[in-house]
ROMAR-576074 format. One record per residue (C-alpha): x, y, z; residue in one letter. Coordinates in Angstrom, 1 decimal, m for minus. Example, Ala and Ser with C-alpha at 12.3 -4.5 7.8 and 13.67 -1.06 7.14 Angstrom:
% ROMAR-576074
ATOM | c1 | c2 | c3 | code
ATOM | 12.3 | m4.5 | 7.8 | A;
ATOM | 13.7 | m1.1 | 7.1 | S;
***
This chain:
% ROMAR-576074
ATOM | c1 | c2 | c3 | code
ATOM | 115.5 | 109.7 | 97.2 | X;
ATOM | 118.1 | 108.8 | 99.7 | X;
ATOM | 120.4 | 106.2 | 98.9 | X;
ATOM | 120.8 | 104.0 | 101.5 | X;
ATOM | 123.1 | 102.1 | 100.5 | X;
ATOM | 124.4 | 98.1 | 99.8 | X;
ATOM | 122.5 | 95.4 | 102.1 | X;
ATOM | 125.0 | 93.7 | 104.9 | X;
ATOM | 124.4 | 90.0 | 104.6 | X;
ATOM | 125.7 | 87.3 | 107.1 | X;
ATOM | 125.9 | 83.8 | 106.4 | X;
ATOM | 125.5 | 82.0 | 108.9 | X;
ATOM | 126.6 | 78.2 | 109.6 | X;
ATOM | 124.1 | 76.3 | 109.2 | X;
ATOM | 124.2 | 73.4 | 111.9 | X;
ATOM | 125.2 | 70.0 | 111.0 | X;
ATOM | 123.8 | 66.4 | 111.9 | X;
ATOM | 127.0 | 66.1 | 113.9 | X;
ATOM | 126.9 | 69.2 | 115.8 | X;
ATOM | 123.0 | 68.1 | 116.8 | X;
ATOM | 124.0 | 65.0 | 117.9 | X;
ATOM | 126.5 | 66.8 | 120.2 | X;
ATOM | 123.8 | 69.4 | 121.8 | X;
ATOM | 121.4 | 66.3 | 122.6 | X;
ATOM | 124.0 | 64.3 | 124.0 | X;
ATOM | 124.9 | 67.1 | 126.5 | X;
ATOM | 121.3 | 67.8 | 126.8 | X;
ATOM | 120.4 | 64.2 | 128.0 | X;
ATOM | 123.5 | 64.5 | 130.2 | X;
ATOM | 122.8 | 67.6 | 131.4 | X;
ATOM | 118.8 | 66.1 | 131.8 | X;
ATOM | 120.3 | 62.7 | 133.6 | X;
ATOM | 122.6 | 64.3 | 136.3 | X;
ATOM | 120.0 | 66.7 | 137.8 | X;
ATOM | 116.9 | 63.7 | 137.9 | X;
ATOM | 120.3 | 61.6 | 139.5 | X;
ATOM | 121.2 | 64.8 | 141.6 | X;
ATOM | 117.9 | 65.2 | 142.9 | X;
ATOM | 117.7 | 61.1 | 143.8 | X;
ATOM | 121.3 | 61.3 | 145.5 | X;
ATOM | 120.1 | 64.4 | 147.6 | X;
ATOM | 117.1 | 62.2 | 148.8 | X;
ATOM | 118.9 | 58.9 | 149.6 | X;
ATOM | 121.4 | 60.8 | 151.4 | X;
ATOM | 119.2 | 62.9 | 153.1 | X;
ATOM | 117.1 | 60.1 | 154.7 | X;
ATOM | 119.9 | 58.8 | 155.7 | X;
ATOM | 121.2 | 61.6 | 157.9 | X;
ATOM | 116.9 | 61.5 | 159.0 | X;
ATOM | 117.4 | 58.1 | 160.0 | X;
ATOM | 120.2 | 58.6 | 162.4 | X;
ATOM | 118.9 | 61.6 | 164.1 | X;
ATOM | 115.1 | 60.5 | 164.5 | X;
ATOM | 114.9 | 56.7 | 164.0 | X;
ATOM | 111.9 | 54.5 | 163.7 | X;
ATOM | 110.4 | 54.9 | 167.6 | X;
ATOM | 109.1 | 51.0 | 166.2 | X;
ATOM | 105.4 | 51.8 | 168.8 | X;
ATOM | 102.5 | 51.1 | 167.1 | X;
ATOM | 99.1 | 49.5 | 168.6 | X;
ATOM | 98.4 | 46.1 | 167.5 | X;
ATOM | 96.3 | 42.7 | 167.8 | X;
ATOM | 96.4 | 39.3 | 169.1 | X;
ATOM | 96.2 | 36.9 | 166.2 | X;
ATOM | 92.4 | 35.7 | 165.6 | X;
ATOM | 91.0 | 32.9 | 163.8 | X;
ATOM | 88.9 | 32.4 | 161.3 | X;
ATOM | 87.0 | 29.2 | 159.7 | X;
ATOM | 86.9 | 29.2 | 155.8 | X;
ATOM | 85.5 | 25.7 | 154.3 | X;
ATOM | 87.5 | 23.6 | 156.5 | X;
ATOM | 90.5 | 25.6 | 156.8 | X;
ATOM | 91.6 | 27.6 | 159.7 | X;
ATOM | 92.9 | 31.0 | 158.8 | X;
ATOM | 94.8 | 33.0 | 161.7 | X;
ATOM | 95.7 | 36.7 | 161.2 | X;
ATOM | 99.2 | 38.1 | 162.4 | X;
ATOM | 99.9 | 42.0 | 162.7 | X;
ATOM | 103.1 | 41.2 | 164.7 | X;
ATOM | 106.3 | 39.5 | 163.8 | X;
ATOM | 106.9 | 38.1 | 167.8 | X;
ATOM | 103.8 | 36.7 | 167.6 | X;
ATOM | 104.4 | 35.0 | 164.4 | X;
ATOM | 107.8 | 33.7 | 164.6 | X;
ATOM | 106.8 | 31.7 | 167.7 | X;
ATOM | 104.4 | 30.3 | 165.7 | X;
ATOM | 106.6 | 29.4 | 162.4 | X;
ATOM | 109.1 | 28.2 | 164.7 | X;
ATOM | 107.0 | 26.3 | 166.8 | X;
ATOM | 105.5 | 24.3 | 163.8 | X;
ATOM | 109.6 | 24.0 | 161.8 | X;
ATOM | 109.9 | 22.1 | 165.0 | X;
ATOM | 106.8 | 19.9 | 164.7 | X;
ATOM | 107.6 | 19.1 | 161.1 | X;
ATOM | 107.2 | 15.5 | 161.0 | X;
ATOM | 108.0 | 14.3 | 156.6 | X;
ATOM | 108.5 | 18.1 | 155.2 | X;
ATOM | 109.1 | 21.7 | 155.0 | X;
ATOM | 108.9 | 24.5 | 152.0 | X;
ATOM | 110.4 | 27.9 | 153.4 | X;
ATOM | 111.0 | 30.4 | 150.7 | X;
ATOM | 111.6 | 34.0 | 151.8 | X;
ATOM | 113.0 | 37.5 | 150.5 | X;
ATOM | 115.6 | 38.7 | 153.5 | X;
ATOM | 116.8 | 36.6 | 156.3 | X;
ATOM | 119.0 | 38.6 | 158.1 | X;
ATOM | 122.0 | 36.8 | 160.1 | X;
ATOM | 120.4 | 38.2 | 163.4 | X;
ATOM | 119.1 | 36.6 | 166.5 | X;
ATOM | 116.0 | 36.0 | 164.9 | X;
ATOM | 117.5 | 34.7 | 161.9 | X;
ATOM | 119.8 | 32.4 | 163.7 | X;
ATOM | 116.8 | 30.7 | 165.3 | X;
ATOM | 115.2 | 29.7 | 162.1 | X;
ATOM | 118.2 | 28.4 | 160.7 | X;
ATOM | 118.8 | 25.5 | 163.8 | X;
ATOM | 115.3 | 24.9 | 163.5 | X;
ATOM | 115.5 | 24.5 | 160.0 | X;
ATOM | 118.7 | 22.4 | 160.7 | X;
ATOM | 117.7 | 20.5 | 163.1 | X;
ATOM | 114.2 | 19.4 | 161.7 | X;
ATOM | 116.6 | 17.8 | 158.4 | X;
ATOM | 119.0 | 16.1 | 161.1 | X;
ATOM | 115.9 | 14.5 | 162.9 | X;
ATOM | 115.0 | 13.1 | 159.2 | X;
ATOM | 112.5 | 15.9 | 158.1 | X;
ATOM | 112.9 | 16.6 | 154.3 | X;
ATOM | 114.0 | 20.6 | 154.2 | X;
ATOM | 113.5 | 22.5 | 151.0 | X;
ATOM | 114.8 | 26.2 | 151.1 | X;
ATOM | 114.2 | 29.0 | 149.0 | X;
ATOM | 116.3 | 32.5 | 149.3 | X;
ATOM | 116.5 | 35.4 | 147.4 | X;
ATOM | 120.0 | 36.3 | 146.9 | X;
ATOM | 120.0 | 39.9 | 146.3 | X;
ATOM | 117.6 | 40.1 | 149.2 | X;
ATOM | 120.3 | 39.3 | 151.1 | X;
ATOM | 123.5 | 40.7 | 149.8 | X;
ATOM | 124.6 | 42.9 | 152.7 | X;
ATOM | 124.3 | 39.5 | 155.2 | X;
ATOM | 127.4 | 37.7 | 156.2 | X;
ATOM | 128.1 | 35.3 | 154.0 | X;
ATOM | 129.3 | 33.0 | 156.8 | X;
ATOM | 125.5 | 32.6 | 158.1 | X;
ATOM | 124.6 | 31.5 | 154.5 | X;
ATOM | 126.4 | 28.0 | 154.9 | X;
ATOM | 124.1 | 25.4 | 155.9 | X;
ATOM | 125.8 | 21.7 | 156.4 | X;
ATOM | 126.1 | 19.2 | 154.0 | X;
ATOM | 122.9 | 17.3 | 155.0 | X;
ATOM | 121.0 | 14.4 | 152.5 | X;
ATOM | 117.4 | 15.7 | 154.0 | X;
ATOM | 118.5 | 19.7 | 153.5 | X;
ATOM | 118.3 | 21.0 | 149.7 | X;
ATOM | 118.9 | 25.0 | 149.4 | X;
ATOM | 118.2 | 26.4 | 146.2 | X;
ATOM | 119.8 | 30.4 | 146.5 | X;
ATOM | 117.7 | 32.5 | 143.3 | X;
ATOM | 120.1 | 34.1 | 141.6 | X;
ATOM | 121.9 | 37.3 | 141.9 | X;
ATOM | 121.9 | 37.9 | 138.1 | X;
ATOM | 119.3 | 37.6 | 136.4 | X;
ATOM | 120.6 | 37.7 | 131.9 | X;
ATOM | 117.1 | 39.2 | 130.9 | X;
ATOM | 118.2 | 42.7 | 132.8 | X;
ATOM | 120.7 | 42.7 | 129.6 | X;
ATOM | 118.5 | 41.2 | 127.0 | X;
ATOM | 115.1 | 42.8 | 128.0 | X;
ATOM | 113.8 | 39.2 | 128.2 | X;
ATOM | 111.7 | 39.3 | 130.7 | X;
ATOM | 110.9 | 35.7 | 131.2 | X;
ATOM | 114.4 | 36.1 | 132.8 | X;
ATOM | 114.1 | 38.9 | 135.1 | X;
ATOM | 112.6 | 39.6 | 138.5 | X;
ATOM | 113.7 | 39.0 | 141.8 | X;
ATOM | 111.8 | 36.1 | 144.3 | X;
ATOM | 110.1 | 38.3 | 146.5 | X;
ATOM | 107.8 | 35.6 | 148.0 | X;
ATOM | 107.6 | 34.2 | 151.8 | X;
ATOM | 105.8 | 31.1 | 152.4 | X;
ATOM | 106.3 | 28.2 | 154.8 | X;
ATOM | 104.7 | 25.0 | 154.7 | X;
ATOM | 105.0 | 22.6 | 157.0 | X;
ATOM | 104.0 | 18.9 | 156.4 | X;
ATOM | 101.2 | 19.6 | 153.5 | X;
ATOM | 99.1 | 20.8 | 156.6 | X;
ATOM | 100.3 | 24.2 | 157.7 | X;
ATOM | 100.8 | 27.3 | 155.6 | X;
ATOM | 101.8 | 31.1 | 156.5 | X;
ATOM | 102.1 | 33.6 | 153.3 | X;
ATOM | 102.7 | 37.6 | 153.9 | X;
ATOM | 104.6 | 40.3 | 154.1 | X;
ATOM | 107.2 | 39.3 | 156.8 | X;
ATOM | 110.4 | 38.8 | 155.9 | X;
ATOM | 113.2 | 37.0 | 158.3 | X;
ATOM | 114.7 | 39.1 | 161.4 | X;
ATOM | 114.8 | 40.7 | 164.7 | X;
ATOM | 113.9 | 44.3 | 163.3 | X;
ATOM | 110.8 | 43.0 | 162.1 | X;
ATOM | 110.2 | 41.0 | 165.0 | X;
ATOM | 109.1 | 44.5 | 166.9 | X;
ATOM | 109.6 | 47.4 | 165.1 | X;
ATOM | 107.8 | 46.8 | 162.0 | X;
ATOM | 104.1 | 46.9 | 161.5 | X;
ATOM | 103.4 | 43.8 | 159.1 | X;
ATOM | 100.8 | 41.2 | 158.2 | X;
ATOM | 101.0 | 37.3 | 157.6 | X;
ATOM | 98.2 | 34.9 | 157.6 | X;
ATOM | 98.6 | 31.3 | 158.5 | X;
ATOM | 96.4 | 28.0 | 157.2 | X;
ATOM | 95.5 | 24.9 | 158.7 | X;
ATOM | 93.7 | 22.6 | 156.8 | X;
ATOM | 93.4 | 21.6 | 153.0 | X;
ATOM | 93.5 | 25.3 | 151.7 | X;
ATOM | 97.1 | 25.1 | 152.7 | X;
ATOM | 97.5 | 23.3 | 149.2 | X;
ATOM | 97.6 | 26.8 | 147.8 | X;
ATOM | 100.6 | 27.4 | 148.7 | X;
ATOM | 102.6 | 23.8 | 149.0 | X;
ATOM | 101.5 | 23.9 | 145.2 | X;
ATOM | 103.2 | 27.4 | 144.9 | X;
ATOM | 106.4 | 26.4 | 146.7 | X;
ATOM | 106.1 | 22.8 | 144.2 | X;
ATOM | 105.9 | 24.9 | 140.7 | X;
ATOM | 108.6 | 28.0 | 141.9 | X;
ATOM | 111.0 | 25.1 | 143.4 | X;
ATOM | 110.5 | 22.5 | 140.0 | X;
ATOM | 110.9 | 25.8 | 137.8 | X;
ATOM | 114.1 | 26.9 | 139.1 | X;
ATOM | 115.8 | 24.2 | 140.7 | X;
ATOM | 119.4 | 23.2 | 139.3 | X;
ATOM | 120.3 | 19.3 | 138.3 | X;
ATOM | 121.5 | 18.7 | 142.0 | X;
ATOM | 118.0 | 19.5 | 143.1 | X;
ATOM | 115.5 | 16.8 | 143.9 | X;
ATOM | 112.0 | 17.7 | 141.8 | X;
ATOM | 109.3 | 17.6 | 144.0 | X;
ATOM | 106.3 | 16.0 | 143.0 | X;
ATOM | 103.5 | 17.6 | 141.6 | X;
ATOM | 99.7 | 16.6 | 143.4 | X;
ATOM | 96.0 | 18.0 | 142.7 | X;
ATOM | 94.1 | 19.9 | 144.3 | X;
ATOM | 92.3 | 17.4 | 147.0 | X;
ATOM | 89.4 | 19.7 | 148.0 | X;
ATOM | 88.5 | 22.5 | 145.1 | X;
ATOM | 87.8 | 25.5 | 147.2 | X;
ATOM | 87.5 | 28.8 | 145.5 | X;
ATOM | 86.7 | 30.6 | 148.7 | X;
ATOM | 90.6 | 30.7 | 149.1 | X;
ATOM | 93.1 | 30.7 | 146.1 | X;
ATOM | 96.6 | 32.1 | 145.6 | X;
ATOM | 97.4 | 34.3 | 142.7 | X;
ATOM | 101.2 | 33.0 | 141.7 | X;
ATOM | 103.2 | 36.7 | 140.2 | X;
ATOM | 105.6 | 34.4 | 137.3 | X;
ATOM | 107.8 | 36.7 | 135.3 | X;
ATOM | 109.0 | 33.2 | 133.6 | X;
ATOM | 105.7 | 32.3 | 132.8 | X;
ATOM | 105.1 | 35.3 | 131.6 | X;
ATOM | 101.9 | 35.5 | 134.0 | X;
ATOM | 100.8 | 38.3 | 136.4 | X;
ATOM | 97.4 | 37.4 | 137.9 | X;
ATOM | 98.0 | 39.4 | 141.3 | X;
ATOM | 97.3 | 42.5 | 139.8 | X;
ATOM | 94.7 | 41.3 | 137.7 | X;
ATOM | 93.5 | 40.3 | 141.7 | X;
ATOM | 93.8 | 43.5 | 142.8 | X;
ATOM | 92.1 | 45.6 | 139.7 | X;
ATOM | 88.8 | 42.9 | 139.6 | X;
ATOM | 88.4 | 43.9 | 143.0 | X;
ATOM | 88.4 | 47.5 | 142.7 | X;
ATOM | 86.1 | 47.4 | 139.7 | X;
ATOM | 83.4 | 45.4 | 141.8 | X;
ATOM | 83.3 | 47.6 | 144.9 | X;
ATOM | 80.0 | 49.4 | 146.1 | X;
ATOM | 81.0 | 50.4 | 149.7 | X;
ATOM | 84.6 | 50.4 | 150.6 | X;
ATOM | 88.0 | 49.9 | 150.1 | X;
ATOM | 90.6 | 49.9 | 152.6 | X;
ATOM | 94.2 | 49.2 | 151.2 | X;
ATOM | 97.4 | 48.8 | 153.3 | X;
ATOM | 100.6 | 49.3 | 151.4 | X;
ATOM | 104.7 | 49.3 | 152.1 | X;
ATOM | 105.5 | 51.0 | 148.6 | X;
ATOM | 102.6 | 52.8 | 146.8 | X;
ATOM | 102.9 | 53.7 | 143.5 | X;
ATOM | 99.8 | 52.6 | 141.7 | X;
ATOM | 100.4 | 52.1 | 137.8 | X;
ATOM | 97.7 | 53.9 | 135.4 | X;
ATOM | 95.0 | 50.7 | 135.1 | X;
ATOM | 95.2 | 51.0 | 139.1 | X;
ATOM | 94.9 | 54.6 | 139.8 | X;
ATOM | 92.2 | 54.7 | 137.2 | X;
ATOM | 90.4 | 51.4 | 139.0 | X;
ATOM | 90.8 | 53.5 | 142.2 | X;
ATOM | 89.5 | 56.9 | 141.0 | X;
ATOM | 86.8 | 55.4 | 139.4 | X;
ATOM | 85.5 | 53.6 | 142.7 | X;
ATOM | 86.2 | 57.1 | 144.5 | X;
ATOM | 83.7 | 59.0 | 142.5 | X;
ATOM | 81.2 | 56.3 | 142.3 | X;
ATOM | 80.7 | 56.7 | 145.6 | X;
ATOM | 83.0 | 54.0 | 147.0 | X;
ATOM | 85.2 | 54.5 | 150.1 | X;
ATOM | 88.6 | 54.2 | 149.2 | X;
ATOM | 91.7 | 54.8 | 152.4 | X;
ATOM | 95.1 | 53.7 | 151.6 | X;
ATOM | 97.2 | 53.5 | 154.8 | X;
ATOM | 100.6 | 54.1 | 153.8 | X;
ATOM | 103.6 | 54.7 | 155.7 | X;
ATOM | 104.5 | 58.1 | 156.6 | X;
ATOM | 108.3 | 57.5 | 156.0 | X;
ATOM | 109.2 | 54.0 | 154.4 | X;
ATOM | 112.7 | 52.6 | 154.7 | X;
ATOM | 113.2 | 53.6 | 150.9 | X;
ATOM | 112.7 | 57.3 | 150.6 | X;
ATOM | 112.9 | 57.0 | 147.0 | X;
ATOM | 109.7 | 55.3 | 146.4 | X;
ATOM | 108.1 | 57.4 | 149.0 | X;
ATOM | 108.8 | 60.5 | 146.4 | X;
ATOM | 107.9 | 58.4 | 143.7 | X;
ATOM | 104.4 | 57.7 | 145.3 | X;
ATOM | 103.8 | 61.7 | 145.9 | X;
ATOM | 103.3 | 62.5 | 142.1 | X;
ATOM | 99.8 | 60.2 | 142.1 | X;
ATOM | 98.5 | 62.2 | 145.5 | X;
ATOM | 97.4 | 64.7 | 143.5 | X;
ATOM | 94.9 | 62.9 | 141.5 | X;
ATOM | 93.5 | 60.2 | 144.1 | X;
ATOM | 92.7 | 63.2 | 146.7 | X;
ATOM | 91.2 | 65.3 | 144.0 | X;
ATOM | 88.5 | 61.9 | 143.6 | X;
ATOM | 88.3 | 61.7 | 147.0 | X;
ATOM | 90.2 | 59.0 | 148.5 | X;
ATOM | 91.7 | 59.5 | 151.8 | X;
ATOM | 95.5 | 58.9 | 152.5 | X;
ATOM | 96.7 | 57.7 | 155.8 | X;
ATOM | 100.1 | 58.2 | 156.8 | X;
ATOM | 101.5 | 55.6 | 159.4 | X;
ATOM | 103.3 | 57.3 | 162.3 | X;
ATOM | 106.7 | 56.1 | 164.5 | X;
ATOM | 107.0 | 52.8 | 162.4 | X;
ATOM | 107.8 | 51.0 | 159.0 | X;
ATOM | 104.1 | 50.0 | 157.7 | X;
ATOM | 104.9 | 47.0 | 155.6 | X;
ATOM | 101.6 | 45.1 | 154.8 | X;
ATOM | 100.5 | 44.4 | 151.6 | X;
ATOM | 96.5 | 43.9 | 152.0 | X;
ATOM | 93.0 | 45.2 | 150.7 | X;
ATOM | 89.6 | 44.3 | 151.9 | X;
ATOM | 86.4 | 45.3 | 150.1 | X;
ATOM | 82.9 | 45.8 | 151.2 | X;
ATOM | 83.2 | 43.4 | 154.1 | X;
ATOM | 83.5 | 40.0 | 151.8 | X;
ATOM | 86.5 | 39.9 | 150.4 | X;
ATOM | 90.1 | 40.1 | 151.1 | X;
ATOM | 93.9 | 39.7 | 150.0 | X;
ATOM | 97.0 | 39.2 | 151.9 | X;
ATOM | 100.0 | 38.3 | 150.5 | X;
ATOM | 103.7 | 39.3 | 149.0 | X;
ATOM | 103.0 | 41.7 | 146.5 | X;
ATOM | 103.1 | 45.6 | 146.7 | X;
ATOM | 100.8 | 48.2 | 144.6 | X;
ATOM | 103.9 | 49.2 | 142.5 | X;
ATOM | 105.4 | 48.1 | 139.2 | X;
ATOM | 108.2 | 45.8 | 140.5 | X;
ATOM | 105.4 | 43.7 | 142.3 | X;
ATOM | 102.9 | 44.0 | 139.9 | X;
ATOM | 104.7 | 42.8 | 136.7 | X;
ATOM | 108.1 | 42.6 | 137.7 | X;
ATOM | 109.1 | 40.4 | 140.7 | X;
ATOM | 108.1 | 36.7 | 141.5 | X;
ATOM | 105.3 | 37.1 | 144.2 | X;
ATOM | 102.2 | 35.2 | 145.9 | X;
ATOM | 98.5 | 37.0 | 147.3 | X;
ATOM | 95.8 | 34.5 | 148.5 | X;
ATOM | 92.4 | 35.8 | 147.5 | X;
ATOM | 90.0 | 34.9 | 150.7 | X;
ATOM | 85.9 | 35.2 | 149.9 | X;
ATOM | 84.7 | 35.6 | 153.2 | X;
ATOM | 82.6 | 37.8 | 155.4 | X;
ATOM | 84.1 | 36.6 | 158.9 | X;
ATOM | 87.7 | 37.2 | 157.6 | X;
ATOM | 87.1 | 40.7 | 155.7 | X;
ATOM | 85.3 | 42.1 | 159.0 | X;
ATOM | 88.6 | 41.4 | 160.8 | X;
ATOM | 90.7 | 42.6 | 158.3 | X;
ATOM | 89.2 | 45.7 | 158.7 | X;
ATOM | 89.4 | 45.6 | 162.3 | X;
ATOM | 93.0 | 45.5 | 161.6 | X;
ATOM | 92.6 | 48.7 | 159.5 | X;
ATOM | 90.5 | 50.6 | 162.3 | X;
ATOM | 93.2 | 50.0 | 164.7 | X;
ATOM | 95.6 | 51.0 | 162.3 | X;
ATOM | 93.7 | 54.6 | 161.6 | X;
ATOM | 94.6 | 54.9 | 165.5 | X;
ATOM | 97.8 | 55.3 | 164.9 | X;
ATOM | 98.2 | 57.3 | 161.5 | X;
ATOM | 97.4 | 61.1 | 160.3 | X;
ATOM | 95.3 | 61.7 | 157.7 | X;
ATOM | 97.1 | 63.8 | 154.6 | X;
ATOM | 93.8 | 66.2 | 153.6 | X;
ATOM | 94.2 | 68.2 | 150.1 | X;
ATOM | 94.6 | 71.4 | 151.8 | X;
ATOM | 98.1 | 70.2 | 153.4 | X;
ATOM | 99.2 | 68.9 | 150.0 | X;
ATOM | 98.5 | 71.9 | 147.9 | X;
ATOM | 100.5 | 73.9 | 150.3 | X;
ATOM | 103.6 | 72.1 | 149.8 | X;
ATOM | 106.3 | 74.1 | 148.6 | X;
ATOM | 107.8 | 74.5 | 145.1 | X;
ATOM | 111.0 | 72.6 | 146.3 | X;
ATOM | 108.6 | 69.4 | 147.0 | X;
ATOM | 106.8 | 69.8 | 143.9 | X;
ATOM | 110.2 | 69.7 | 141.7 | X;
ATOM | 111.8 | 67.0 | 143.3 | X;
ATOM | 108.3 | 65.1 | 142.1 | X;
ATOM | 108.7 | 65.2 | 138.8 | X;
ATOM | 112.7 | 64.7 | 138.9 | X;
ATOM | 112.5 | 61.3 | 140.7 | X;
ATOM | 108.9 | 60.3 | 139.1 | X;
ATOM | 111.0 | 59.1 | 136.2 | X;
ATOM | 112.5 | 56.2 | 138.1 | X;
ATOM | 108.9 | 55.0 | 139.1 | X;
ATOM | 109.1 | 51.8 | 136.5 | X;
ATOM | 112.0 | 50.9 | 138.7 | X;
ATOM | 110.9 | 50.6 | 141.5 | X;
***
């Protein structure tokens, strides 16, 4: 027999709790730089987009049309000239009131108009409440934001810093991401405009405005947001009934104080009752998992279901962030519609020609259950067949994303997915 020999051992360190720690700290730094690589690489690249090939800001549109809904006059707006004359025109009829809330005003031309309106209808006697978000508006001079010192003019600015982002409270988080103006308890306008000359003409947007005692809806809104947040230098406003119960219109109030999130409750009752069609027009899409299951499920029952999204939003981020969920939604057959040459920035959804929502709030988590935001829900046939008017003249003007084109994106695409799908909850 051959000897062969004494055995080598080794021993070998065994690792310690400390030196673990150490490899999963780098590996989470490691991890964190390349998801905040990839999302750098994006912004910055949009950016260099954006100056070479900017929004062309030509997109077909329509005349704003009326509608009768139980005594109330609902009007349709799908561009921001059209509707500023409008708000402006009715600031400067205000007779006792005014409740103006909104997310951006930019110091602009546009912007400069509604503040002397706003200005002048308090120095004529007019009792001016304003609402603005202030990180909404960080980036405007801060000169524009100085209003006089008037006994009719009360300016509530929401705050920049909100304590629950430290906390996790978030009773005390959210930004105020709601645009209403009422005007003398009479007239009402609620949607996704925000305040300036870029949206005036070169974004594609929709606003609705009431006359009549529906416009409660929202003076109400404007009542509980303003009594809810206002500081001791504040007058509180008082708080009426309904006059006229009317369930055919009703707002759906987003209150991350309150702890209450109907608007995508709104949204997901809808999709769960659809037999024919749902058409969806969206700035940011980036459905959460109760909505992109409420969506697929109406797909493969038989329901249409487009979303008309912009082709290129003004935040590239989310647009990535949207691109992990195509996968899914064209697999159960809904159709994506990418808008062309301009910033689509509409939040709406009409369903089987009877029912309809416009408002504030986008399909995405910040909307949904993050952010302080308003939808009305409208029951009615006249409306809904207009609304998708809108959303047939709209098709005009956007290309269709088929599975075939998706599935032959390239591996670089399909990376950068799942690096920046990570920050979807923040946005």
């Amino acid at each position: 027999m051959t000897n062969r020999g004494p055995r080598l051992q080794f021993d070998l360190p065994r690792p310690s709790w400390t030196s673990l720690g150490r490899a999963a700290q780098w590996w989470i730094r490691i991890v964190a730089a390349v998801h905040l690589a990839a999302l750098v690489g994006v912004v910055v690249a949009e950016h260099l987009r954006k100056l070479r090939d900017p929004y062309r800001g030509v997109f077909p549109r329509m005349a704003p049309r009326s509608t009768e809904i139980a005594g109330t006059k609902a009007t349709t707006f799908t561009f921001g000239e059209d509707l500023y004359a409008a708000m402006l025109d009715s600031i400067r009829s205000a007779e006792h009131s005014i409740y103006f809330e909104t997310f951006i005003w930019k110091g602009d031309e546009v912007g400069a108009a509604f503040k002397q309106a706003l200005i002048a209808a308090a120095r004529r006697g007019v009792q001016v409440y304003v609402v603005v978000d202030t990180w909404g508006n960080l980036v405007v001079d801060p000169r524009f934001k100085r209003f006089p010192k008037l006994p009719t003019l009360h300016l509530l600015h929401f705050p920049l810093f909100r304590p629950g982002l430290l906390t996790f409270n978030l009773r005390k988080t959210g930004r105020d991401h709601r645009k209403i103006l009422v005007v003398d308890d009479e007239v009402g306008y609620i949607g996704g405009y925000n305040i300036g000359s870029l949206y005036a003409t070169q974004w594609r947007d929709t606003h609705l405005r009431l006359e009549g005692p529906a416009t409660w809806e929202l003076s109400n809104a404007f009542v509980d947001f303003w009594n809810d947040h206002r500081k001791a230098r504040h007058p509180e406003l008082p708080d009426q009934g309904v006059k006229l119960w009317e369930p055919r219109i009703r707002a759906a109030q987003n209150a991350p104080s309150r702890m209450l999130f109907p608007v995508r409750g709104v949204y997901l009752d809808a999709m769960d009752r659809a037999e024919h069609h749902i058409y969806i027009t969206q700035a940011y899409f980036i459905p959460d998992r109760e909505i992109l299951r409420g969506l697929i499920a109406a797909a493969r029952r038989g329901v249409d279901v487009r979303v008309v999204i912009p082709e290129i939003s003004n935040h590239i981020v989310t647009d990535w962030a949207a691109r992990s969920h195509y996968t899914q939604l064209l697999e159960a057959g809904v159709t994506l519609w990418l808008f062309q040459d301009a910033m689509m920035h509409a939040k709406t959804m009409t369903v089987d020609g009877r029912w309809s929502t416009i408002g504030t709030a986008n399909i995405d988590r910040m909307s949904l259950i993050g952010n302080f935001e308003i939808n009305l829900e409208l029951f009615d046939a006249a409306l809904a067949q207009h609304m998708e008017e809108i959303f047939a003249v709209d098709l005009t003007n956007c290309r269709q994303l088929t599975a075939e084109e998706w599935n032959a994106r390239s591996l670089g695409h399909r990376v950068l997915e799942r690096l920046i799908r990570p920050f979807s909850p923040l946005l």
